[in-house]
TORKOL-4160 file (C-alpha; in steps of 0.2 Angstrom, whole numbers, padded with zeros to 4 digits, m for minus):
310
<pt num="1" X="0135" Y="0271" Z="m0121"/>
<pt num="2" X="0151" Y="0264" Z="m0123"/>
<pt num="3" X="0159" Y="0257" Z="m0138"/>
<pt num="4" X="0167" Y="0241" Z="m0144"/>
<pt num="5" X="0184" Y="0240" Z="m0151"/>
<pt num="6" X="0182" Y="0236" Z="m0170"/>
<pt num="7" X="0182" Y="0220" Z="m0179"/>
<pt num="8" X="0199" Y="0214" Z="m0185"/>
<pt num="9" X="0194" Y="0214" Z="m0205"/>
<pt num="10" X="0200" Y="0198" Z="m0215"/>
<pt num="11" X="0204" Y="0198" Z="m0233"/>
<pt num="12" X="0201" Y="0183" Z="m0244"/>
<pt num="13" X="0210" Y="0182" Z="m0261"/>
<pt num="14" X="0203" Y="0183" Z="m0276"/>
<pt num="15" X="0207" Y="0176" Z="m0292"/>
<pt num="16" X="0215" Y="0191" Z="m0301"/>
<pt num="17" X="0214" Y="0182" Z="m0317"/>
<pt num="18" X="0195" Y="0177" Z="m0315"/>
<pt num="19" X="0189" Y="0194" Z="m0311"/>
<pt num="20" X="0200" Y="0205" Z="m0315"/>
<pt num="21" X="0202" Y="0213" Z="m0298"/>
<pt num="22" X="0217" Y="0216" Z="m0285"/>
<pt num="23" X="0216" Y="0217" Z="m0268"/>
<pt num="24" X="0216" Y="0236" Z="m0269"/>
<pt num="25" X="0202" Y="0237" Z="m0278"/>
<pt num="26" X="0189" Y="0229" Z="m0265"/>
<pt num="27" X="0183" Y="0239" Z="m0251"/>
<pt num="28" X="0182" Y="0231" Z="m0236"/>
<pt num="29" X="0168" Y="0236" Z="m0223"/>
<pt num="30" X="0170" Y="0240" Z="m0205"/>
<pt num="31" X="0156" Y="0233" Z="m0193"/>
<pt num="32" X="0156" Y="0243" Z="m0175"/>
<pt num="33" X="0146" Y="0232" Z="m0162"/>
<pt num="34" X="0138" Y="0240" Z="m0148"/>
<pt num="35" X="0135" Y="0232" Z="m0133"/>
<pt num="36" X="0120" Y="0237" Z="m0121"/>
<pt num="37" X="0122" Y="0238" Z="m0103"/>
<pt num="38" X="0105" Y="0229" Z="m0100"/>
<pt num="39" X="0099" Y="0214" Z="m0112"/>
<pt num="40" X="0088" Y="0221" Z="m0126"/>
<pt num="41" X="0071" Y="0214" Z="m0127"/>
<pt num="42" X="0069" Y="0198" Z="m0136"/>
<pt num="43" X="0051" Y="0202" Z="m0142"/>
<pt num="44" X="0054" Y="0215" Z="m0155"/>
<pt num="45" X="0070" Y="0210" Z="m0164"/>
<pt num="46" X="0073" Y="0230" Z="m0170"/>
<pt num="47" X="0069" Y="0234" Z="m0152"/>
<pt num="48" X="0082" Y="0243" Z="m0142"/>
<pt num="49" X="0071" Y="0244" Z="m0124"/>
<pt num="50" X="0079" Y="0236" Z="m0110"/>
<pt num="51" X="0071" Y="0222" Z="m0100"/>
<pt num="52" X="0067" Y="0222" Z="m0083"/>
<pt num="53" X="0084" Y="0223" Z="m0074"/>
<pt num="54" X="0078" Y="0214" Z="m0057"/>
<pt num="55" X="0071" Y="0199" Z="m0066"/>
<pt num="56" X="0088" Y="0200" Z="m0077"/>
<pt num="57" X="0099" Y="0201" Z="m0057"/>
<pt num="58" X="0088" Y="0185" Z="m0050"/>
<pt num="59" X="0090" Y="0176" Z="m0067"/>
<pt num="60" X="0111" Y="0179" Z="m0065"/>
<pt num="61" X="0111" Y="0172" Z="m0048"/>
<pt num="62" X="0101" Y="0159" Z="m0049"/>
<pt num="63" X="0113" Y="0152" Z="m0062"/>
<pt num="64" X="0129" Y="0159" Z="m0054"/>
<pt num="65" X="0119" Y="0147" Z="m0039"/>
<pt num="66" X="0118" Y="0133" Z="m0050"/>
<pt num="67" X="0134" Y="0133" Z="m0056"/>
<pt num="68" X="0143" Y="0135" Z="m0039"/>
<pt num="69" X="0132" Y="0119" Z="m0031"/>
<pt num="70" X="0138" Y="0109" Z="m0048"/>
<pt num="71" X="0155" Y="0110" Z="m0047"/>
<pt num="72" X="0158" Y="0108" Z="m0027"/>
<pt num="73" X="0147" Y="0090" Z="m0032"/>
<pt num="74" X="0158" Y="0076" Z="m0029"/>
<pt num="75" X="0152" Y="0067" Z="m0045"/>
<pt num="76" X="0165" Y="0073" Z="m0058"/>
<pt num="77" X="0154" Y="0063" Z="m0072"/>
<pt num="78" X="0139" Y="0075" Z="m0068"/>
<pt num="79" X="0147" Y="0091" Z="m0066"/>
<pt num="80" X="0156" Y="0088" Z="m0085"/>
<pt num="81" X="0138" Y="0080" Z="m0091"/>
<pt num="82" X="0132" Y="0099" Z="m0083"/>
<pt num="83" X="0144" Y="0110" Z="m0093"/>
<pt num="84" X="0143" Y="0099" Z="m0112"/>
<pt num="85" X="0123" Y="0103" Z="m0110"/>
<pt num="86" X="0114" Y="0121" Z="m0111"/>
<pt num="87" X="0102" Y="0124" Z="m0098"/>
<pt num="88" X="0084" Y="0123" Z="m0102"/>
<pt num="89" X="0068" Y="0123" Z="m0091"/>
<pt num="90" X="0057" Y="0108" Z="m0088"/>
<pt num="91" X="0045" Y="0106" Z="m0103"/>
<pt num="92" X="0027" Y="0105" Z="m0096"/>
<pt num="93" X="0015" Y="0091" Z="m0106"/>
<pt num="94" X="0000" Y="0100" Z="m0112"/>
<pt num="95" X="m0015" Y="0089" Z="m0103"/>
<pt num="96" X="m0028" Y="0080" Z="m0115"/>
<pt num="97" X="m0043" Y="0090" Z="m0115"/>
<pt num="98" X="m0054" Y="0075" Z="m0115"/>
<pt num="99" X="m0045" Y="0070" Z="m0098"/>
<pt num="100" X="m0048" Y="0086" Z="m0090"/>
<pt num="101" X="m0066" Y="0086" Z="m0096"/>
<pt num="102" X="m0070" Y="0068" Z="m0090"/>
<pt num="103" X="m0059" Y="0072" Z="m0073"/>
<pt num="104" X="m0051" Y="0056" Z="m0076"/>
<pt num="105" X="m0047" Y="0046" Z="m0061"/>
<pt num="106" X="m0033" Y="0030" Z="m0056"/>
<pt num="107" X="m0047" Y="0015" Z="m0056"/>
<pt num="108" X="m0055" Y="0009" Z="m0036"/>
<pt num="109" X="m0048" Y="m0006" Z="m0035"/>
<pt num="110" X="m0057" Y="m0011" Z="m0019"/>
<pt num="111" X="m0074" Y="m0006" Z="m0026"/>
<pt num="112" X="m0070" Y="m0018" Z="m0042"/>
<pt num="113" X="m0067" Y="m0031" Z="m0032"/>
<pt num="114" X="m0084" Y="m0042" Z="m0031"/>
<pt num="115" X="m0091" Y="m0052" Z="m0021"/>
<pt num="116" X="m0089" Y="m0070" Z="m0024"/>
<pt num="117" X="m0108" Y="m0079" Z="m0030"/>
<pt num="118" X="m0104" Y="m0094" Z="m0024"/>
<pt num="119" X="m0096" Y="m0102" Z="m0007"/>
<pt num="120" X="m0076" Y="m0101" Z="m0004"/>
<pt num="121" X="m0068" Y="m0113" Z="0002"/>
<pt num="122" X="m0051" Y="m0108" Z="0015"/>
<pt num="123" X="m0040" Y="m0120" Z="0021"/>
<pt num="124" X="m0027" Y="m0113" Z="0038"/>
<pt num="125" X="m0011" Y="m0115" Z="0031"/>
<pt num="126" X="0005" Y="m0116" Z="0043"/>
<pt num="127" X="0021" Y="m0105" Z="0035"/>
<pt num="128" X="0031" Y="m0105" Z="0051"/>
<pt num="129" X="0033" Y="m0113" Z="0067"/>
<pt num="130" X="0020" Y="m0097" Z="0073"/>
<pt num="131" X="0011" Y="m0092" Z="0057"/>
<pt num="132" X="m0001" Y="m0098" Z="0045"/>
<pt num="133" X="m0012" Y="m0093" Z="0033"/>
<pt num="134" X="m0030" Y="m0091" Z="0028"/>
<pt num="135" X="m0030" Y="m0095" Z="0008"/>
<pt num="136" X="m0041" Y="m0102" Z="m0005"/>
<pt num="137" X="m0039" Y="m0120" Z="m0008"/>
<pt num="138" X="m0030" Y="m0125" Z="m0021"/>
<pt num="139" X="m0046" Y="m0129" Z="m0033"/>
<pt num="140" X="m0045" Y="m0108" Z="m0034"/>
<pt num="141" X="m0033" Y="m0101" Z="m0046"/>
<pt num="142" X="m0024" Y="m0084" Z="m0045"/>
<pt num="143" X="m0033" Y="m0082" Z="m0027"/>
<pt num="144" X="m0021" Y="m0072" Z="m0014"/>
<pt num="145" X="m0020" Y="m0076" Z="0004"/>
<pt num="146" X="m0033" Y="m0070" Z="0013"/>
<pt num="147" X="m0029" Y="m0067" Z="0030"/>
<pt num="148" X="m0012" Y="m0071" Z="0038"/>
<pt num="149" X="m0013" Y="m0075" Z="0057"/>
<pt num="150" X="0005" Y="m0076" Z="0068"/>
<pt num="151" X="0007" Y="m0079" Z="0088"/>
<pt num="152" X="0019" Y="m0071" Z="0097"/>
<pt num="153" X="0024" Y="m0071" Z="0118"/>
<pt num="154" X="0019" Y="m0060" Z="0131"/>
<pt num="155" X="0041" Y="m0059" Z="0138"/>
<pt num="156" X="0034" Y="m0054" Z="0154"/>
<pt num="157" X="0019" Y="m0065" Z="0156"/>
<pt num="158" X="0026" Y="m0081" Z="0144"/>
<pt num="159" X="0011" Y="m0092" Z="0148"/>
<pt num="160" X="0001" Y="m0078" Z="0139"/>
<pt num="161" X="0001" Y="m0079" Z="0119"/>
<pt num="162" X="m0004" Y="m0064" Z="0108"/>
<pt num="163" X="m0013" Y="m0067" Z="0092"/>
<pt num="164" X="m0013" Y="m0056" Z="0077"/>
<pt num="165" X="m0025" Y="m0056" Z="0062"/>
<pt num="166" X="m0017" Y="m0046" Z="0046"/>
<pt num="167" X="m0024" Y="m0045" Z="0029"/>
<pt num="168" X="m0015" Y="m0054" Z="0015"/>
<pt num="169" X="0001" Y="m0068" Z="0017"/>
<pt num="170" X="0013" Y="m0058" Z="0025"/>
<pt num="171" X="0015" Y="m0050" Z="0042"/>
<pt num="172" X="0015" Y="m0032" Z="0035"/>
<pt num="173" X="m0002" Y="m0032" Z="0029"/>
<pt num="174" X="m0015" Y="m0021" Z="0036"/>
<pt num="175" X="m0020" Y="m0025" Z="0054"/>
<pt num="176" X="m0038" Y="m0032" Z="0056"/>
<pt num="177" X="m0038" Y="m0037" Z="0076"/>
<pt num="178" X="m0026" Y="m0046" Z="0089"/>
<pt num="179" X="m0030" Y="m0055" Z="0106"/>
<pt num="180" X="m0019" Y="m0060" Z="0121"/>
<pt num="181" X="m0026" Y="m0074" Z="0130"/>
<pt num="182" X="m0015" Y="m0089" Z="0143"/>
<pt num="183" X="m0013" Y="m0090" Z="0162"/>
<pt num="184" X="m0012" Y="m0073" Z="0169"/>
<pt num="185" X="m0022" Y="m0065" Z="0182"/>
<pt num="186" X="m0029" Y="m0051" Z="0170"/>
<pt num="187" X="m0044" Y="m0055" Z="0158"/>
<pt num="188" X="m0040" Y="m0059" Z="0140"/>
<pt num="189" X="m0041" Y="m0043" Z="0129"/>
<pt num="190" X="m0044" Y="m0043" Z="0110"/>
<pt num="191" X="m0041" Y="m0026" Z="0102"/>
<pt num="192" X="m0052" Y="m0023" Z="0087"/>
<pt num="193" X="m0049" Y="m0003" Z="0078"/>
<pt num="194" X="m0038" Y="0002" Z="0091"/>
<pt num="195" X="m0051" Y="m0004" Z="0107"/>
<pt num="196" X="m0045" Y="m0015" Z="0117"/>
<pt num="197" X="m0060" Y="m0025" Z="0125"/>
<pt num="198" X="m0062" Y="m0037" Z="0136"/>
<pt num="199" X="m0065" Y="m0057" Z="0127"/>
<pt num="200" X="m0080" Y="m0059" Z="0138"/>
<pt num="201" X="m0089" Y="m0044" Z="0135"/>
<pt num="202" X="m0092" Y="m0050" Z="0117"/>
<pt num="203" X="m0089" Y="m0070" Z="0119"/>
<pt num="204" X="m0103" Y="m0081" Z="0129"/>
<pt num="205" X="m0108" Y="m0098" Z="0129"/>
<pt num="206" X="m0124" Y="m0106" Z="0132"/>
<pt num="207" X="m0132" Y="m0121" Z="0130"/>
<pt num="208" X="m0118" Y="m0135" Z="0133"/>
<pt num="209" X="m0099" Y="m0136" Z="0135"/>
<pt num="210" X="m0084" Y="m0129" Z="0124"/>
<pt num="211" X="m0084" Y="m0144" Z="0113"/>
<pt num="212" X="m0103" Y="m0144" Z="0109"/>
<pt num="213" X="m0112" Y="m0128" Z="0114"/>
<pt num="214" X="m0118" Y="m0111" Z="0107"/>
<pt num="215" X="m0104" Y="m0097" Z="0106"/>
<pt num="216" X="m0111" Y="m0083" Z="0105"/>
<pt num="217" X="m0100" Y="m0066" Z="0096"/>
<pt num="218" X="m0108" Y="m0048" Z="0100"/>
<pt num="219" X="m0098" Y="m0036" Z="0095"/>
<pt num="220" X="m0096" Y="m0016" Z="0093"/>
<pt num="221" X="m0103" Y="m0016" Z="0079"/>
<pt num="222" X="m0123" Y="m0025" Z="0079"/>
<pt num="223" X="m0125" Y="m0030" Z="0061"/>
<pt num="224" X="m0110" Y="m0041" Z="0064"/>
<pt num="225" X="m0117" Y="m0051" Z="0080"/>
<pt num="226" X="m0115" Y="m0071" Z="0077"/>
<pt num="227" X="m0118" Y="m0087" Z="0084"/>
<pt num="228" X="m0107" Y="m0101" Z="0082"/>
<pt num="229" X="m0116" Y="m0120" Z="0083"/>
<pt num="230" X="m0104" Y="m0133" Z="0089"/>
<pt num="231" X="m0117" Y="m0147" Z="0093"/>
<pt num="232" X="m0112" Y="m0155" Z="0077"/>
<pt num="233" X="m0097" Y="m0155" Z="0062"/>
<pt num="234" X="m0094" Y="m0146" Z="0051"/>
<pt num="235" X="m0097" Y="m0132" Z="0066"/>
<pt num="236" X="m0110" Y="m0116" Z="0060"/>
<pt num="237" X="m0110" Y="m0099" Z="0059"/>
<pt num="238" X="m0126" Y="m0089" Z="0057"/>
<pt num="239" X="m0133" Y="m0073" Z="0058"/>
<pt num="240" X="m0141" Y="m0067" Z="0073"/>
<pt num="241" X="m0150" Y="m0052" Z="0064"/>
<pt num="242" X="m0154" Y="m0066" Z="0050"/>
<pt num="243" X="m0157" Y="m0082" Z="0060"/>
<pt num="244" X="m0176" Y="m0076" Z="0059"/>
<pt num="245" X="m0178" Y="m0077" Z="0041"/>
<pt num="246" X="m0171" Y="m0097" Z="0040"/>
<pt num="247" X="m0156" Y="m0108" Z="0043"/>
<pt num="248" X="m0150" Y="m0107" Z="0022"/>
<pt num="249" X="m0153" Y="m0085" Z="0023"/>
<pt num="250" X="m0142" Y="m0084" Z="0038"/>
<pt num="251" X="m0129" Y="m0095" Z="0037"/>
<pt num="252" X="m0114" Y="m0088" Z="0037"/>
<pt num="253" X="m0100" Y="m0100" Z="0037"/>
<pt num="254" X="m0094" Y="m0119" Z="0041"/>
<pt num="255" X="m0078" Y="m0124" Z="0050"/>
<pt num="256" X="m0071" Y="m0141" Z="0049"/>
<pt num="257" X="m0057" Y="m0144" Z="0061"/>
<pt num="258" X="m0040" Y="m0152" Z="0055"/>
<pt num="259" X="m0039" Y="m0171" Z="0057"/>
<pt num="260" X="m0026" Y="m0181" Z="0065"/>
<pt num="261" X="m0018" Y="m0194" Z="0051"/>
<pt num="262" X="m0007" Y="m0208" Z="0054"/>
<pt num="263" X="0011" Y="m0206" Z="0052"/>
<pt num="264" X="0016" Y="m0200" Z="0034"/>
<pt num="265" X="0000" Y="m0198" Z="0027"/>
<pt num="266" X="m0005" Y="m0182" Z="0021"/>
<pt num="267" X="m0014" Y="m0167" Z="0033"/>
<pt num="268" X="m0031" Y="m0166" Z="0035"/>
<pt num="269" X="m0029" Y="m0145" Z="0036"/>
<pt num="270" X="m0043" Y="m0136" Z="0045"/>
<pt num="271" X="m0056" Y="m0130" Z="0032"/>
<pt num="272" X="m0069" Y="m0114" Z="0032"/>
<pt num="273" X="m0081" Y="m0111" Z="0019"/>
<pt num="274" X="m0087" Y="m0094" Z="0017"/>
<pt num="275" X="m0106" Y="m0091" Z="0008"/>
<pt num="276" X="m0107" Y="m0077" Z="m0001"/>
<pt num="277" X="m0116" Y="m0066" Z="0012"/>
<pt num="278" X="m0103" Y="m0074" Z="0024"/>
<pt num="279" X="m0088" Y="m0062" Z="0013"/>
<pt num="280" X="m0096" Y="m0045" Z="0023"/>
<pt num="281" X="m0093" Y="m0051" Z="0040"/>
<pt num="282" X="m0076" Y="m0061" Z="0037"/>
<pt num="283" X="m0065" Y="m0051" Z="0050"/>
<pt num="284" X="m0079" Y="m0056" Z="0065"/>
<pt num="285" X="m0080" Y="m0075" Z="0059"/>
<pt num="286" X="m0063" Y="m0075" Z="0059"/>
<pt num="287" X="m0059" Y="m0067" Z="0076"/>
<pt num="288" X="m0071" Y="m0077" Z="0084"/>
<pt num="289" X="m0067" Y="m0096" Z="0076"/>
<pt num="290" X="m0050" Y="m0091" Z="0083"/>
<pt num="291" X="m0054" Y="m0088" Z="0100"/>
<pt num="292" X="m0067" Y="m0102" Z="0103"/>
<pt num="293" X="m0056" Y="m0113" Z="0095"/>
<pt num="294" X="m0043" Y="m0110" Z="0107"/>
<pt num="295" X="m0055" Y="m0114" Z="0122"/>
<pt num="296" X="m0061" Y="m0129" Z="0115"/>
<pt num="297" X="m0045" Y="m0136" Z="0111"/>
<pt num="298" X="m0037" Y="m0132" Z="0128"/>
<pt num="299" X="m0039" Y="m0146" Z="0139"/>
<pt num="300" X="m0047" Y="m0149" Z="0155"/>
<pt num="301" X="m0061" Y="m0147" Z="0164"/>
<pt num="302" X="m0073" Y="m0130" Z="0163"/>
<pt num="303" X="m0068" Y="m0126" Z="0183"/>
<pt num="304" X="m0049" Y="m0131" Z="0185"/>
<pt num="305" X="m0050" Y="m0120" Z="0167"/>
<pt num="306" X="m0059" Y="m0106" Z="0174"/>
<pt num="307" X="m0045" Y="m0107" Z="0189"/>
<pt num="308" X="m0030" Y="m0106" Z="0177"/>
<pt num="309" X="m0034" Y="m0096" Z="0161"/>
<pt num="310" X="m0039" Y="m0080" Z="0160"/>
């Protein structure tokens, strides 16, 4: 094993007067240092065995790595930041033993959220030239948009619009269903998850025409078939699988159409009012008010109609 080259050895002076003593007098010890080849083990600190030379190796050039990537790093401010700081591993935070017991978890949100006791009250809000919203009137406080519905072109068929129903005021929320209906020679589709289905599979009438008859919504999914009554304001949404059981179990909904009002006055904004029981099938009530309402207000009659939109 090779050996190091000794210490220089300082002197200090010493007070002859105080002690007596000269320089010659005091023997000054040597101290040889050996230096190992291989790091000694740090768990024994009289221990002289190596430690695993491999795991030393990868430990070198993972540093000799680190260093390298630093400098070459065009940040001058981190690479001097790098150098004034010794390297230490990320600390690990010990996890609270009662949170590991318990198996903690973030909060559900959505299966917080409770359904109202009482009927709600929306008004169709218009935030663009093509959009609106479906939001609580303004007797609710702290209430969010509830649906946010925009129209759009078809550019190769512009007498077809394209309707889209997303969740919450913005047009990034969460997709709920969108319809294309105008003057085209195809049916009108509506696509609802990812389907797209044609309007008349799941919309009929009966019983009168579009301004005062019986709409009737079957969707995919049978618990959430409706029937819209338009032989009287505010119009009314039921229940087919409840209609049984009474007119006050089954209602769903009532939709009161925007008002025209003389010049200047303030706007009579179209109103739905959502019972409790209403809140499960939102999405279907909405879907379908929409479409109706876009045959009942297109004007004309039912056979020059049939002729022209799809």
């Amino acid at each position: 094993m090779p050996l190091a080259s000794p210490s220089p050895s300082y002197l200090l002076p010493i007070d002859n007067a105080n002690h007596g003593l000269g320089v010659q007098d005091c023997e000054v010890p040597r101290i040889t240092i050996e230096r190992a080849s291989t790091p000694l083990s740090s768990s024994s600190r009289y221990s002289s065995e190596p430690l695993d030379t491999e795991l030393w190796d990868r430990r070198s050039v993972y540093l000799d790595t680190l260093y390298l990537d630093t400098v070459a790093s065009d940040s001058s401010s981190y690479a001097s930041s790098f150098h004034s700081q010794p390297f230490s591993p990320p600390v690990s935070r010990p996890i609270s033993p009662r949170a590991m017991e318990a198996n903690e978890n973030p909060p559900d949100y959505i299966a917080t959220v409770q359904r109202p006791t009482a009927p709600v009250k929306y008004n169709f809000s218009s935030i663009s030239y093509s959009s609106m919203i479906v939001a609580p009137n303004s007797e609710a406080e702290d209430s969010p948009p509830k649906y946010h519905i925009s129209i759009s072109m078809n550019c190769f068929m512009p007498l077809n619009h394209i309707t889209t129903i997303r969740r919450g005021g913005s047009g990034y929320g969460e997709l709920v269903a969108q319809f294309e209906m105008g003057i085209a020679g195809s049916p009108s589709t509506v696509t609802i998850e990812g389907k797209e289905l044609l309007i008349g599979s799941l919309l009929s009438k009966r019983l009168g025409s579009r301004q005062s008859g019986l709409w009737f919504w079957i969707p995919p999914d049978s618990k959430k078939r409706l029937l819209w009554d338009y032989r009287q304001t505010p119009f009314i949404c039921r229940s087919l699988l409840k209609i049984g059981s009474g007119a006050e179990a089954s209602t769903l909904a009532t939709f009161t159409p925007a008002r025209q009002v003389p010049a200047g006055g303030p706007p009579v904004l179209a109103e739905l009012t959502v019972t409790p029981l209403g809140q499960d099938f939102f999405d279907d009530l909405l879907l379908s008010l929409l479409i109706i309402e876009r045959r009942r207000l297109t004007p004309g009659k039912d056979r020059v109609l049939k002729q022209l939109f799809n």
